[in-house]
TORDOMI-70086 format. One record per residue (C-alpha): x, y, z; residue number from 1. Coordinates in steps of 0.02 Angstrom, whole numbers. Example, Ala and Ser with C-alpha at 12.3 -4.5 7.8 and 13.67 -1.06 7.14 Angstrom:
{kolke {615 -225 390} 1},
{kolke {684 -53 357} 2},
REM end
This chain:
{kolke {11646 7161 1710} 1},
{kolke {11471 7157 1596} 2},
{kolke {11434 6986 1555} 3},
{kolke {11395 6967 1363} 4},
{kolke {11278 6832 1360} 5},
{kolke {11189 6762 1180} 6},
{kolke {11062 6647 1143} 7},
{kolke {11170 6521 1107} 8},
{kolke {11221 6518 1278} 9},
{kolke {11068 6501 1344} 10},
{kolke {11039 6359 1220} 11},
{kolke {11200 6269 1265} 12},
{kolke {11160 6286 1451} 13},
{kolke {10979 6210 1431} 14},
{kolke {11040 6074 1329} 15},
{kolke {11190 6023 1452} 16},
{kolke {11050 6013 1584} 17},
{kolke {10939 5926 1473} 18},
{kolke {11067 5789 1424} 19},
{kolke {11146 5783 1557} 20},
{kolke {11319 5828 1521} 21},
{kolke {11422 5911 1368} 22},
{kolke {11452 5764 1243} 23},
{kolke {11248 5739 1213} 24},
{kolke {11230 5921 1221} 25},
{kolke {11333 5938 1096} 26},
{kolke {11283 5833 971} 27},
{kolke {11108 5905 999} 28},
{kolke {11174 6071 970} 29},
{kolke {11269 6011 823} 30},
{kolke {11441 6071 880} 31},
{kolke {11587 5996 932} 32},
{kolke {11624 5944 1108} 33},
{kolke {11789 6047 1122} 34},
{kolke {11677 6187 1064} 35},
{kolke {11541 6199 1186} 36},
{kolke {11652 6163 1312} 37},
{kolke {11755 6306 1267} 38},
{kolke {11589 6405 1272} 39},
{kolke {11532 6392 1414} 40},
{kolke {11725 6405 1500} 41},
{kolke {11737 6569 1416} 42},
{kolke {11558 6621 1501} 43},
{kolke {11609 6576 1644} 44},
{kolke {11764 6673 1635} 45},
{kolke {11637 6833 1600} 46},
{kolke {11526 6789 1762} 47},
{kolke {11689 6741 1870} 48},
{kolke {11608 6577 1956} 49},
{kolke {11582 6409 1871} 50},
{kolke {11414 6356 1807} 51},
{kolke {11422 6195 1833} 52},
{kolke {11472 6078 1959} 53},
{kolke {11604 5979 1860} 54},
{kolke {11631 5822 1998} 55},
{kolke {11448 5763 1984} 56},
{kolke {11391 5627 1872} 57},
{kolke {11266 5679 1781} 58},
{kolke {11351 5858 1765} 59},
{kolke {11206 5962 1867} 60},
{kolke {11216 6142 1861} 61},
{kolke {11281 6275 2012} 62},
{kolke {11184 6412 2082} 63},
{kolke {11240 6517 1965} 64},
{kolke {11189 6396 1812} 65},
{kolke {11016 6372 1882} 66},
{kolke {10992 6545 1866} 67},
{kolke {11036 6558 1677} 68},
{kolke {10928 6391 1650} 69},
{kolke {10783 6527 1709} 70},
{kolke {10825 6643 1587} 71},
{kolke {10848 6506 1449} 72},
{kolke {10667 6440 1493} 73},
{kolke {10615 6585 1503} 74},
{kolke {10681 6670 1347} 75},
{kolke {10689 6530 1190} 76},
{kolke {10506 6490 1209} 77},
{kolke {10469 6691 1161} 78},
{kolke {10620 6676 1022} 79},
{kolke {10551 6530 955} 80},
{kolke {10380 6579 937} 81},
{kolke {10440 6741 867} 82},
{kolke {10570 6655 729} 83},
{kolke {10398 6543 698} 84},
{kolke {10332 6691 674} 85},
{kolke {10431 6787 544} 86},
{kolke {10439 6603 456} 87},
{kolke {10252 6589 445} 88},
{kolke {10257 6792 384} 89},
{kolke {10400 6726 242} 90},
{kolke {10295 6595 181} 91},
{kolke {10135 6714 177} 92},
{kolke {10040 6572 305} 93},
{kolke {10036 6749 430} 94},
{kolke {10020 6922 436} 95},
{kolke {9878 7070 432} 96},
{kolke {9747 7095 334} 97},
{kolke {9638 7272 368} 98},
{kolke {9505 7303 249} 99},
{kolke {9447 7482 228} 100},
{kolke {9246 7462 140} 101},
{kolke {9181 7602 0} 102},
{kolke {9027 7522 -17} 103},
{kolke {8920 7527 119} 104},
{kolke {8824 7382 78} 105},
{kolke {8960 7273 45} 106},
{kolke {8950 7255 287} 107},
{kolke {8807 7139 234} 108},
{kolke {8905 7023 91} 109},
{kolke {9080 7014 172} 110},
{kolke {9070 6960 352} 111},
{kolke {9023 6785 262} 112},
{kolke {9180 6782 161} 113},
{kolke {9270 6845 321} 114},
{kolke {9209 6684 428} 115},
{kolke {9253 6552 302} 116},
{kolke {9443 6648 284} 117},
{kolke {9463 6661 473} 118},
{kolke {9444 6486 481} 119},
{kolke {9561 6449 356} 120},
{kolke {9693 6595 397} 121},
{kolke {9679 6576 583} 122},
{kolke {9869 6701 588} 123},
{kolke {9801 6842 500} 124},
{kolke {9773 6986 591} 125},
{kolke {9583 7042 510} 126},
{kolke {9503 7214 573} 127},
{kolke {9393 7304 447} 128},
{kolke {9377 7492 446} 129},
{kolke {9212 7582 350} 130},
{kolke {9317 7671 203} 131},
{kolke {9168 7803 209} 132},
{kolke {9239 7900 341} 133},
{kolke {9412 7932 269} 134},
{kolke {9510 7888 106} 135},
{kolke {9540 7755 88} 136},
{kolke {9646 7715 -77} 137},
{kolke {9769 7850 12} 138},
{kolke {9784 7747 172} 139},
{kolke {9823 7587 56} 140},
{kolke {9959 7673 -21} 141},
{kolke {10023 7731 147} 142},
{kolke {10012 7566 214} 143},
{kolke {9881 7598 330} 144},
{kolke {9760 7462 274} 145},
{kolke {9780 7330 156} 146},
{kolke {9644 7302 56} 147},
{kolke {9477 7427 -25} 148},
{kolke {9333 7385 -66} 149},
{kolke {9276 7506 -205} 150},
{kolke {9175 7515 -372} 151},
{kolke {9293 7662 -433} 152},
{kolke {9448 7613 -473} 153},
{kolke {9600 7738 -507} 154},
{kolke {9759 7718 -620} 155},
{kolke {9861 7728 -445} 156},
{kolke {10065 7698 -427} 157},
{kolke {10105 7524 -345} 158},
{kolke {9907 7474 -317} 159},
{kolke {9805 7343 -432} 160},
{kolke {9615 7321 -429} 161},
{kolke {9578 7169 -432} 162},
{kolke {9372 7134 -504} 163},
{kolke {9259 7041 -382} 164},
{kolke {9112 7041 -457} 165},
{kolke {8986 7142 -580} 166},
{kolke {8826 7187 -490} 167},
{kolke {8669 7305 -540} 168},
{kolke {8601 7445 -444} 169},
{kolke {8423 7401 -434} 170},
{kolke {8271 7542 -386} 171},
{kolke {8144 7468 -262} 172},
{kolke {7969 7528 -220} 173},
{kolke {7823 7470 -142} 174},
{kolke {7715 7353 -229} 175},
{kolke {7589 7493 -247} 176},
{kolke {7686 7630 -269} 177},
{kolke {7635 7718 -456} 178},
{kolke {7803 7679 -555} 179},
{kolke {7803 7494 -536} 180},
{kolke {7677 7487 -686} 181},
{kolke {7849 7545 -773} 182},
{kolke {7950 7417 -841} 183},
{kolke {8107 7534 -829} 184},
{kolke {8157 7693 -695} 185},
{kolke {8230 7831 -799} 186},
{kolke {8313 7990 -707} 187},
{kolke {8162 8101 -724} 188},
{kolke {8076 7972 -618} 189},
{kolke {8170 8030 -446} 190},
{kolke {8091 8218 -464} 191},
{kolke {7937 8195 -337} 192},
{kolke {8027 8049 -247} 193},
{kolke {8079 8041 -72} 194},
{kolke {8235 7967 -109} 195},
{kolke {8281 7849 54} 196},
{kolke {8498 7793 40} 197},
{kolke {8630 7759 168} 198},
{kolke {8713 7913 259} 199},
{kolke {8847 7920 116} 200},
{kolke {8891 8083 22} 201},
{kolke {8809 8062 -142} 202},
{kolke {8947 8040 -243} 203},
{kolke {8986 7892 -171} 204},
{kolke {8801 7813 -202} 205},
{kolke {8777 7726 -378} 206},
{kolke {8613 7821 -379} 207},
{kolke {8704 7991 -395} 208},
{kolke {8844 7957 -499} 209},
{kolke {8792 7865 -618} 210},
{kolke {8608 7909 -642} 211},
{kolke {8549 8069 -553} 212},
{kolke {8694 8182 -568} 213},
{kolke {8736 8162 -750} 214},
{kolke {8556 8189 -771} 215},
{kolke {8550 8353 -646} 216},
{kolke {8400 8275 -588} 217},
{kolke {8368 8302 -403} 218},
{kolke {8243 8189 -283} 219},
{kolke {8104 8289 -208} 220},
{kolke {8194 8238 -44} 221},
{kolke {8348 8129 34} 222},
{kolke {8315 8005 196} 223},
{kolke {8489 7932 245} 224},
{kolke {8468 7780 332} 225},
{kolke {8591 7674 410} 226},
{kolke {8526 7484 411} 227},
{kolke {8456 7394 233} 228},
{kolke {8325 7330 350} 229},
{kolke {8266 7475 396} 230},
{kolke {8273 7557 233} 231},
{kolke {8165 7423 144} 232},
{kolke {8051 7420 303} 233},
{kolke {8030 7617 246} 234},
{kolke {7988 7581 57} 235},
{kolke {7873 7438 113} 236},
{kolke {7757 7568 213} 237},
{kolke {7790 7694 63} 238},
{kolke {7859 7819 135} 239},
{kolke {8004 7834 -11} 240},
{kolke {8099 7736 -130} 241},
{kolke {8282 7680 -161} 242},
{kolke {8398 7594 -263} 243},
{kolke {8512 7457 -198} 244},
{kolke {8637 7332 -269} 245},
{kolke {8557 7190 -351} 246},
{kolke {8619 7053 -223} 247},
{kolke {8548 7152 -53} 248},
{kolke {8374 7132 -133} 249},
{kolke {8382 6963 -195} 250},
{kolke {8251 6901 -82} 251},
{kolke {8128 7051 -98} 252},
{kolke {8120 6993 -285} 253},
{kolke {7998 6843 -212} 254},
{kolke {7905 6975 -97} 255},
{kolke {7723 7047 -134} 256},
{kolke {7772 7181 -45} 257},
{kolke {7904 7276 -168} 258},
{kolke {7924 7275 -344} 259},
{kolke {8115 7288 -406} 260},
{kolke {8169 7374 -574} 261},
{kolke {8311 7393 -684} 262},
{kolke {8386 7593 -703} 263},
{kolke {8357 7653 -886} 264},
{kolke {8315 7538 -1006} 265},
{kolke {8474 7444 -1040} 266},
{kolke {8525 7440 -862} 267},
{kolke {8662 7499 -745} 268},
{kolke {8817 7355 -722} 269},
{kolke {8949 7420 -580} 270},
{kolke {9103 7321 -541} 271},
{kolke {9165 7306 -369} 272},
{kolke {9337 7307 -338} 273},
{kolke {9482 7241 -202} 274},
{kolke {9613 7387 -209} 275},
{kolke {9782 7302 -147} 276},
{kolke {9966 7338 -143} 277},
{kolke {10043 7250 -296} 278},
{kolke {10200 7179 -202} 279},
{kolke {10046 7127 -65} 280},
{kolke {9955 7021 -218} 281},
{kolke {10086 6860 -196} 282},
{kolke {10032 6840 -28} 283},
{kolke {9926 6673 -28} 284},
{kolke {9801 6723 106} 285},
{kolke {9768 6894 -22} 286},
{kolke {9733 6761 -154} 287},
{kolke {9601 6669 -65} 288},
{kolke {9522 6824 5} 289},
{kolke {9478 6870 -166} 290},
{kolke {9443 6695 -216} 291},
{kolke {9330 6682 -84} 292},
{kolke {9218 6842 -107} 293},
{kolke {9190 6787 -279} 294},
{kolke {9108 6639 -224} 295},
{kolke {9007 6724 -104} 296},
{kolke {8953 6850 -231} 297},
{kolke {8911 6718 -369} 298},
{kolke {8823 6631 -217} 299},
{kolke {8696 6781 -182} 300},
{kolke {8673 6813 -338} 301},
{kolke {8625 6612 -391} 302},
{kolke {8492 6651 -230} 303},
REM end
């Protein structure tokens, strides 16, 4: 005969042998006496021996009772922890949070707003994953990852974008390089350039789409480079230029080694974006993820 056993007889079992016999228990349970005791008669009917032994005073469990008071302390720790954790899921207090990144300099301005939100979302699962190398909005529809950082929005089914922060793409050059005595880069500018930007195709770099390939202008040569360091490390010793979101270079602004300037004469003003699932957006921990990387961006760009 298979024994049926439920959790609340492992329950009922753990709190006769906490108590030390069934009235207690069952007011700790919240059940009537007559009830529990009928409980755990008709379990022992199922395991044919007795689980307790009935003549002692306290009511101490048999053999047979000791080894479902294992199972029971072994068992409602996990279910409890788990039922903590589908209520801490419910109220939005847990859950997972994987950020897929369009921008590649955005590695440099996040992990800050990451830090402070770990700290104050220790339950969310946070991993990030460099959109770059696959797509990204397609992968937050699918439920692969949860949030994208991107300055292109789309009119998407089911996803919002959700603004960030304006920033401008800013050209940088050595201090002695011959277009600093401009007050302005135009498109025509680029032509004998070596043209130094992170390993990202083009059409993802703010240079490209919105200056150089409008204006079917094309550098005199392309440098990808992986690190910002690196890169302004490169235009320093002039051995190119580039163009780099206005909050990156906020401190080469106060350096006598670069000169900064603004693309075309009115400027270029991008918009960077969190791409989430709309039924995702009442989640407080999404909430104060984009709260928080506004502050940071308002932060650099006060620096």
């Amino acid at each position: 005969m298979k024994m049926h056993i439920e959790f609340r007889h492992l329950r009922s079992i753990k709190a006769i042998h906490d108590m030390g016999g069934i009235a207690r228990a069952a007011e700790v349970l919240n059940i009537t006496q007559s009830a529990l005791s009928h409980q755990i008669k008709g379990l022992e009917d199922q395991a044919g021996v007795e689980l307790f032994a009935r003549k002692s005073k306290p009511l101490r469990l048999s053999a047979a009772g000791q080894r479902l008071l294992r199972l029971a302390e072994e068992v409602l720790p996990r279910i409890d922890a788990v039922q903590a954790e589908f209520s801490d899921l419910r109220s939005g207090q847990a859950g997972r949070l994987h950020i897929a990144i369009e921008c590649h300099a955005c590695f440099e301005w996040l992990f800050p707003v990451l830090e402070r939100f770990r700290k104050a979302w220790p339950d969310v699962d946070v991993d990030i994953r460099p959109g770059l190398a696959f797509d990204a909005l397609p992968a937050l529809q699918k439920e692969d990852v949860d949030v994208v950082i991107s300055s292109d929005p789309e009119n998407l089914p089911g996803v919002t974008f959700s603004p960030l922060f304006d920033y401008a793409p800013v050209f940088v050059a050595a201090a002695d390089h011959p277009l600093a005595a401009k007050p302005y880069i135009e498109a025509a500018d680029f032509r004998g350039e070596t043209l130094i930007t992170y390993p990202v195709d083009r059409h993802r770099l703010d240079i490209f789409n919105q200056l150089l390939i409008p204006a079917k202008v094309e550098p005199a040569a392309i440098r990808p480079v992986e690190l910002t360091a690196v890169i302004l490390m490169l235009v320093a010793s002039n051995r190119g230029v580039t163009v780099l979101p206005d909050w990156v270079v906020r401190e080469v602004k106060y350096s006598s080694d670069y000169i900064t300037r603004p693309l075309t004469q009115g400027g270029i003003t991008r918009r960077l974006y969190a791409a989430s699932r709309d039924a995702d957006l009442q989640k407080p921990y999404m909430a104060d993820l984009i709260r928080l990387a506004g502050e940071e961006a308002q932060r650099l760009q006060r620096a």
